[in-house]
C-alpha positions in Angstrom: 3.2 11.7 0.9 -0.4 12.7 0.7 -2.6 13.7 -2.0 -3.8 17.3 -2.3 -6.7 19.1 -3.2 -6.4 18.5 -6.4 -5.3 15.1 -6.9 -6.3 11.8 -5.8 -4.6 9.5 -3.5 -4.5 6.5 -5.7 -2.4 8.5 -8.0 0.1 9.5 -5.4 0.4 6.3 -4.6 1.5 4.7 -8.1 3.6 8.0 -8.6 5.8 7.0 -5.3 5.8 3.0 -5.9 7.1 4.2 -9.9 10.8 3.1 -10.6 11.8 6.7 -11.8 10.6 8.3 -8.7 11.4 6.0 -6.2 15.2 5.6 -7.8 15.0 9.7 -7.5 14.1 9.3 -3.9 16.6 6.9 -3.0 19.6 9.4 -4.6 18.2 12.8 -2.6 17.6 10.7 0.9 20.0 12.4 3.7 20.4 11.2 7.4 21.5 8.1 9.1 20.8 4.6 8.2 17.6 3.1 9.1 16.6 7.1 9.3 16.7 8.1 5.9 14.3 10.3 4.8 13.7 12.5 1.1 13.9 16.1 2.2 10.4 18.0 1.1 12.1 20.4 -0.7 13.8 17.6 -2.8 10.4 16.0 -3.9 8.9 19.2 -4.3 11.4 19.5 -7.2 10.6 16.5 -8.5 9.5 17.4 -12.4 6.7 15.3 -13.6 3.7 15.5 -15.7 0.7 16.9 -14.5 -2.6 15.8 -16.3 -5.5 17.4 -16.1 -8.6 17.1 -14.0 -10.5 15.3 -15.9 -7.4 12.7 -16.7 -7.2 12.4 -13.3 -10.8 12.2 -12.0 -11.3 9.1 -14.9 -7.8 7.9 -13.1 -9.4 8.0 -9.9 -12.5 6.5 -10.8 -11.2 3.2 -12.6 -8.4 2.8 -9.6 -10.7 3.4 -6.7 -12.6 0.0 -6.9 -9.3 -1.8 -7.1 -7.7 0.2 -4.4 -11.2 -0.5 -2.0 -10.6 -4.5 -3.1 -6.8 -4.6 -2.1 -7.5 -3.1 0.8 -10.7 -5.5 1.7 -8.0 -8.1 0.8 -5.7 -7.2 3.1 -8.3 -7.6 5.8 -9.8 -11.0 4.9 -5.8 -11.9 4.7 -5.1 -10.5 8.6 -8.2 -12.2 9.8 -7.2 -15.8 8.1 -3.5 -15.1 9.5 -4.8 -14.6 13.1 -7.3 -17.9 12.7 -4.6 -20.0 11.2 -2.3 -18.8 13.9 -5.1 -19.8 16.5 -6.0 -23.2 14.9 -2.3 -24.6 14.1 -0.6 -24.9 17.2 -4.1 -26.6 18.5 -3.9 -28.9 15.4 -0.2 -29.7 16.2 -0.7 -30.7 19.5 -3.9 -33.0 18.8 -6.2 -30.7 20.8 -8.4 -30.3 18.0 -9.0 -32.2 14.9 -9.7 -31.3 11.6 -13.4 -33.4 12.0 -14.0 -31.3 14.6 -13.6 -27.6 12.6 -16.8 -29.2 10.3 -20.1 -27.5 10.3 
């Protein structure tokens, strides 16, 4: 799912991670399992509230920060994952010691 015009992403986002939609989504999903998908007609009828622009603009503006901070966390946590992954086996074996990681 993707935000239109007139709405912003981070609201999309809560919207599909929201028990009532998600349990909506999971009753209207057709295929195979492990190929499940919602059919866009079915989410398309999905009734909700729609604020207005200006509800959603102040929505948008408290969430973006948050949203930018996850998303720099995720980062800094893929970049300490690789390192770690680098470092261990090297600690593990004795081909590096901890001394030696010092500044």
């Amino acid at each position: 799912m993707r935000a239109k015009e007139l709405c912003c992403p981070e609201y999309v986002y809560c919207l599909s991670r929201s028990e009532y939609f998600r349990d909506y989504a999971i009753k209207n999903m057709t295929g195979s399992s492990g190929r499940q998908r919602v059919p866009n007609d079915q989410v398309e009828d999905y009734e909700l509230e729609i604020p207005d622009q200006k509800v959603i603009q102040e929505f948008h503006t408290l969430c973006k920060s948050l949203f930018l901070k996850i998303q720099s966390n995720q980062q800094q946590i893929q970049t300490l994952t690789k390192t770690r992954d680098t470092l261990l086996p090297k600690l593990m074996s004795g081909k590096l010691r901890v001394g030696d990681l010092q500044p």
